[in-house]
C-alpha positions in Angstrom: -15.5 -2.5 -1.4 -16.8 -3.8 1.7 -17.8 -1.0 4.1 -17.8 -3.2 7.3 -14.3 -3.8 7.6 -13.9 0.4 8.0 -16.7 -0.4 11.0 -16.5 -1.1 14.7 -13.2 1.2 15.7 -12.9 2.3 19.4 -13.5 5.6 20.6 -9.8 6.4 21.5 -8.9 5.4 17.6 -11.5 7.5 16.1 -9.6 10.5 18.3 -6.7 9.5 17.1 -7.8 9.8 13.4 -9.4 13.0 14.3 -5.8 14.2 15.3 -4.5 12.9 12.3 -6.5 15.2 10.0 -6.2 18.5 12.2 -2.3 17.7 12.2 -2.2 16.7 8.9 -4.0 19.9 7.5 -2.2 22.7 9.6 1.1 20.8 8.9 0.6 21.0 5.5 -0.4 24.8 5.3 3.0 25.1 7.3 4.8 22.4 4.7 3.8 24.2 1.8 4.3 27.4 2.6 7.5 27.5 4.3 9.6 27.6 1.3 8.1 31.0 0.0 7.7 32.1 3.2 11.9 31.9 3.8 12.1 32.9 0.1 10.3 36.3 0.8 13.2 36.6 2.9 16.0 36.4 0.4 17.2 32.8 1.4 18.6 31.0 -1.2 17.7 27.2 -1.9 21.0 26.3 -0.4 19.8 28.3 2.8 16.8 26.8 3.1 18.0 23.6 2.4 20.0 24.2 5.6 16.7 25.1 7.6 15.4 21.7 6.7 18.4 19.6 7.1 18.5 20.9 10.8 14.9 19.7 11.7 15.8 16.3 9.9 18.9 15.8 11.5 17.5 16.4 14.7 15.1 14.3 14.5 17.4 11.4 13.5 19.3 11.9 16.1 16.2 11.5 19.0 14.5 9.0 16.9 17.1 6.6 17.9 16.0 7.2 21.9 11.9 8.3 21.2 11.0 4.8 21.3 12.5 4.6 25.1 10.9 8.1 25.5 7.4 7.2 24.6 7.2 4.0 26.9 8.6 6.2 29.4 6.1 9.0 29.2 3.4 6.8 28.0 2.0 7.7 24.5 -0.6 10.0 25.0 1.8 12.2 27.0 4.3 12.1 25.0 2.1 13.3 22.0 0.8 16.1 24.2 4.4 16.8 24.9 5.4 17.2 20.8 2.3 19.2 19.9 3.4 21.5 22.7 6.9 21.8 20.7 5.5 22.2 17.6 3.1 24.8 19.1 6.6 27.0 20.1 8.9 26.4 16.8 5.8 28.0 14.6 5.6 30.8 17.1 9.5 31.6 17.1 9.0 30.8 13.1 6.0 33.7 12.7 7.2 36.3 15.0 10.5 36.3 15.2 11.8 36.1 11.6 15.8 36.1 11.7 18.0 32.4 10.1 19.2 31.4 13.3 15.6 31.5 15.3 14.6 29.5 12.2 17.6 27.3 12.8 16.4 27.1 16.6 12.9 26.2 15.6 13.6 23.8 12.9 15.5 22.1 15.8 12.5 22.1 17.5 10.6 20.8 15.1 12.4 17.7 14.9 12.3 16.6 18.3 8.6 17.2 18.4 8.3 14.7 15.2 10.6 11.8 16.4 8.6 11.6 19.3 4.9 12.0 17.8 5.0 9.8 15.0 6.4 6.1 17.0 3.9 7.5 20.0 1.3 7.8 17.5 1.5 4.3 15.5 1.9 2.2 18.5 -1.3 3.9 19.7 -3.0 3.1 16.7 -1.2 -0.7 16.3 -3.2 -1.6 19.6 -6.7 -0.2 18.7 -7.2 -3.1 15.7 -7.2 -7.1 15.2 -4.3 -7.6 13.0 -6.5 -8.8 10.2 -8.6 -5.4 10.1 -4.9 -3.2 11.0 -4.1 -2.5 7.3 -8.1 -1.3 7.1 -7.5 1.2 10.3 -4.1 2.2 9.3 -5.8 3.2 6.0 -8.7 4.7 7.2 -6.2 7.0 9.1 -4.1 7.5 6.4 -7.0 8.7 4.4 -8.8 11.3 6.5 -5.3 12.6 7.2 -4.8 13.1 3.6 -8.3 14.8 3.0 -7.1 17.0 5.9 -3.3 17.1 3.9 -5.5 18.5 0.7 -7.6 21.2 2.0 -3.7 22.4 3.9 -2.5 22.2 0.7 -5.3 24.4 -0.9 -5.2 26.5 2.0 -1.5 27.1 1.7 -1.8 28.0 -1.7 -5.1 30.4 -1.1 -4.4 32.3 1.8 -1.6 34.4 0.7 -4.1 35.8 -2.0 -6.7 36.7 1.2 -5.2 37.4 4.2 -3.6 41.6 4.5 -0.4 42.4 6.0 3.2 43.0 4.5 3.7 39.5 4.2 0.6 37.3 3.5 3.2 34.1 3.9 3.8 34.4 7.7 0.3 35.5 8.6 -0.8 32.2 6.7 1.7 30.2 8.8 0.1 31.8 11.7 -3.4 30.4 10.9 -1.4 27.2 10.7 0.7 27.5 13.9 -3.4 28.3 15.5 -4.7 25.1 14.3 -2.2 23.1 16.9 -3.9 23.7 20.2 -6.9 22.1 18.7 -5.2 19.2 17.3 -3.7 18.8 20.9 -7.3 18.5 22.4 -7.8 15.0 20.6 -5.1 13.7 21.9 -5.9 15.2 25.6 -9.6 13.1 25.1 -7.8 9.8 25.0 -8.0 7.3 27.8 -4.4 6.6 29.4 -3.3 3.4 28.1 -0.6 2.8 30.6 -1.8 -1.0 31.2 -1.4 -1.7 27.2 2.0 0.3 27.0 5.1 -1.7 26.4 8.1 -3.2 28.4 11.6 -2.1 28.5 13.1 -3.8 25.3 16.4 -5.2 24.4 17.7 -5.6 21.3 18.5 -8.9 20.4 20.3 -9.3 17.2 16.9 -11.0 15.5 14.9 -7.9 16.3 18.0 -5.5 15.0 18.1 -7.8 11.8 14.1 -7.2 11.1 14.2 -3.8 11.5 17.4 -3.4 9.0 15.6 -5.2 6.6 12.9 -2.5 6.7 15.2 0.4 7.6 17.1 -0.4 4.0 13.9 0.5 1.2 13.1 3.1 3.7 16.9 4.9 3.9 16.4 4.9 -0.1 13.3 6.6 -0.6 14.1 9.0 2.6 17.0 9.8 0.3 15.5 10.3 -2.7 12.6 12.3 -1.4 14.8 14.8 0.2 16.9 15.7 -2.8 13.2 17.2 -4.8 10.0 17.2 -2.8 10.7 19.8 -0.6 11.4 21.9 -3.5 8.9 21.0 -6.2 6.4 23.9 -5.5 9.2 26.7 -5.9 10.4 24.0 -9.0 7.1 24.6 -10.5 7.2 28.2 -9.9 10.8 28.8 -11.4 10.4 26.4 -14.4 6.9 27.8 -15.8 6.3 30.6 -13.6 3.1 29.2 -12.0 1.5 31.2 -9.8 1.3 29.9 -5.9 -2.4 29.4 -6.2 -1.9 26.9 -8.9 0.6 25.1 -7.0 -1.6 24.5 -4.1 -4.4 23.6 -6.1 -2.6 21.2 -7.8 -1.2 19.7 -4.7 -5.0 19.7 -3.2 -6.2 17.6 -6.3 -3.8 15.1 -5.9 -3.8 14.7 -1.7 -7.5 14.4 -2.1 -7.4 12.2 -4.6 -5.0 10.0 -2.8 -7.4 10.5 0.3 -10.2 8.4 -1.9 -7.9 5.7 -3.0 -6.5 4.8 0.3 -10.0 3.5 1.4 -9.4 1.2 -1.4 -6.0 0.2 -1.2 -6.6 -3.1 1.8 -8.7 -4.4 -0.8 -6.1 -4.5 -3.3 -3.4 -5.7 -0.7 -6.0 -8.9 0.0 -6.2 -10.2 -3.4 -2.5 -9.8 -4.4 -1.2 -9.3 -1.1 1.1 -6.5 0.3 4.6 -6.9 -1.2 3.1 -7.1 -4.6 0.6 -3.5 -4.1 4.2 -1.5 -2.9 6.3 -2.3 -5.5 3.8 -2.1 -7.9 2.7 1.1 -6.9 6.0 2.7 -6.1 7.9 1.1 -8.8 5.5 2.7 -11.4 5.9 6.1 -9.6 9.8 5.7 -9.6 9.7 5.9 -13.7 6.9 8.8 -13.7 9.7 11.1 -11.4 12.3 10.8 -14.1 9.7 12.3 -16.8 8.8 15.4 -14.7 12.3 17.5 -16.0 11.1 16.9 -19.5 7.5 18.0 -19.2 6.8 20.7 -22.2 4.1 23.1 -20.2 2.8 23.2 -16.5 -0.5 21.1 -17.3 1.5 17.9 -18.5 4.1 18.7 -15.5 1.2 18.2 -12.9 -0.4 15.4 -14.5 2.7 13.4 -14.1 3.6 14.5 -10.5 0.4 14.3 -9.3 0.1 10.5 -10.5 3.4 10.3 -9.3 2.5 11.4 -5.8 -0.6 9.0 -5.5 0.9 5.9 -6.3 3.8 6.6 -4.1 2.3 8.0 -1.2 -0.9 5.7 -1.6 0.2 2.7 -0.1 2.3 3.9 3.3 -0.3 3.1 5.4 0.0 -0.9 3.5 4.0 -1.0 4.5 3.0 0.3 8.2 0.6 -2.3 8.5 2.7 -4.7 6.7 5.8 -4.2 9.3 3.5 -4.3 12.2 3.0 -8.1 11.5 6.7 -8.7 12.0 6.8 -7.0 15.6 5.1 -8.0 18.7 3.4 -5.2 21.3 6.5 -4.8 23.1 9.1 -4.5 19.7 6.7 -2.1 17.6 7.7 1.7 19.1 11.3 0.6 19.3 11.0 -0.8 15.6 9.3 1.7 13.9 11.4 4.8 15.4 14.3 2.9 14.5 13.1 2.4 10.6 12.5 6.1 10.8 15.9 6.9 11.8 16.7 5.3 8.8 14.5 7.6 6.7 14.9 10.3 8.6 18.5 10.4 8.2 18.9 9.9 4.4 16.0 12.6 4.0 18.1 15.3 5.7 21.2 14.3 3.6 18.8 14.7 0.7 17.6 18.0 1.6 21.0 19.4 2.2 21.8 18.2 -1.2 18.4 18.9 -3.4 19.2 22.4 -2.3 22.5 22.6 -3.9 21.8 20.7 -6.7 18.4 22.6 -7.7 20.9 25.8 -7.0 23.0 24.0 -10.3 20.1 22.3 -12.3 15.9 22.1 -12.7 16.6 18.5 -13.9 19.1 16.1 -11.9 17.3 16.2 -8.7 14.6 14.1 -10.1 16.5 11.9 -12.0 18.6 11.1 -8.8 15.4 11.3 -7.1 14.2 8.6 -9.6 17.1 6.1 -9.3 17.2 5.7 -5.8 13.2 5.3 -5.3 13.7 2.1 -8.5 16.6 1.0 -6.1 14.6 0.8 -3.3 11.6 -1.3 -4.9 14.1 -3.5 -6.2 15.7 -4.1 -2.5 12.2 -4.2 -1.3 11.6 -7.2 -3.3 14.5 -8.9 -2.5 13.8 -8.5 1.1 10.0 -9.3 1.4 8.6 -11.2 -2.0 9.2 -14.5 0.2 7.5 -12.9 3.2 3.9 -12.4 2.1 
């Protein structure tokens, strides 16, 4: 692995990988936490299925204008403008703990991630060469990940240490604390209003070349939503494990994850890009169908957290990968539109995974499994010419 292509970044994207691992580790406190935190409060999986339908939905819905937005605003505003949201849905969330102020900030929520995440990549498309994008992209990916583990561990620990009648909201307070700081990265940033993009139109070439990566995307965002948003109460219903556990477990894997991304670019140079995703998610498709038959809790993590890396190791390869397809002025446009896409599917899947876990521990993850195979295989299709 050669160090030097992970050398000679910019100040302004070394901030914005700093943000990414703050974000990345209070989100995840928040992430994993949630779900026993609404639990504690006698919602159902159905209900809180509901809670995180809303904040998807939502944030399908502005997706389709955020790339507009975030031109308008200019990027850096407009992150300082979601961090601010997210900042008052966890406040409503801790301290004022009724289903429809959840309902209002889940709504929240969503707006504040359609318009942070296209901000965010189109800030980080212009800070690297495309040849040394994919090493950036990872580079971000990865230090957000280490910062996704220790969440994760965190989420898991802090309900053991932290007093109160309910150790699950004062943890999601420590979480909800952590976004002023993860605002003041972004605050640092030089204005980039000379690099920021025109108004776009969309032709019907650019509509076709975001549709081809809006398809594999709409799969998985399906598939995803119907069991990962349950999997630690899964874990906790099928053998009882104890929420330490779970967040240990899912701080193994994210770190884990963290080391390989640094090694992923390499990978995607010898056997190019198309071939390291569907390689990597196609074996993880087969491992989800296994996880309903796992005996004991041991072999159970094994499998999903092998599961998780290969699937979650190579996003920052397919970011990079689109990004070659789009020029400055298509790339905000293009990737909010591909999230739509996601985005939308993923809060059908919630709303469904919820019911369906309500009926059965093992059909999520086989439908889970199916429509992650069908999107590799449309993946393929699309791109194995493309490379």
């Amino acid at each position: 692995m050669s160090i030097q292509n992970y050398k000679g970044f910019s100040r302004d994207a070394k901030l914005v990988i700093a943000y990414s691992f703050i974000a990345w580790l209070g989100g995840n406190i928040s992430y994993f936490i949630l779900p026993f935190y609404y639990s504690s409060l006698g919602m159902s999986f159905s209900e809180i299925g509901v809670l995180f339908s809303i904040s998807t939905l939502v944030e399908a819905i502005i997706l389709l204008v955020s790339g507009h937005i975030s031109v308008k605003l200019g990027y850096r505003r407009t992150i300082l403008f979601s961090v601010g949201m997210f900042f008052i849905a966890r406040l409503l969330q801790v301290f004022i703990p009724e289903f429809w102020v959840f309902a209002i900030a889940s709504a929240i929520l969503g707006v504040g991630m359609a318009l942070e995440m296209p901000a965010l990549m189109s800030l980080l498309s212009e800070e690297a060469s495309e040849e040394k994008r994919h090493y950036l992209f990872s580079l971000n990916a990865a230090l957000g990940t280490m910062g996704s583990a220790l969440g994760m561990y965190l989420g898991g620990a802090l309900p053991n240490l932290l007093d109160g009648s309910n150790p699950y909201k004062m943890t999601l307070l420590v979480a909800t604390l952590l976004i002023p700081l993860q605002g003041l990265f972004i605050f640092l940033i030089s204005p980039v209003l000379k690099r920021e993009e025109k108004r776009l139109k969309l032709e019907k070439e650019l509509v076709i070349k975001i549709a081809k990566f809006s398809l594999p995307s709409a799969l998985i965002g399906l598939g995803a939503g119907v069991t990962i948003p349950y999997i630690g109460l899964w874990f906790n219903k099928r053998f009882g494990t104890s929420l330490e556990s779970i967040g240990g477990l899912f701080a193994i894997q994210e770190f884990i994850m963290g080391i390989g991304m640094f090694t992923l670019p390499m990978i995607s140079d010898k056997i190019g890009s198309v071939r390291t995703i569907v390689g990597f998610d196609g074996s993880a498709s087969l491992l989800i169908f296994a996880m309903p038959f796992s005996p004991v809790f041991p072999v159970a993590a094994v499998v999903y957290t092998i599961r998780t890396i290969l699937m979650n190791i190579v996003n920052p390869i397919w970011d990079a990968f689109m990004m070659r397809f789009f020029t400055t002025e298509e790339r905000s446009t293009a990737i909010a539109l591909r999230s739509f896409a996601w985005t939308t599917t993923h809060a059908l899947g919630q709303f469904m995974g919820g019911r369906i876990f309500d009926i059965s521990l093992t059909w999520p993850f086989l439908i889970t499994g199916a429509l992650y195979g069908l999107s590799m295989f449309s993946f393929w299709v699309l791109f194995a010419k493309e490379e």
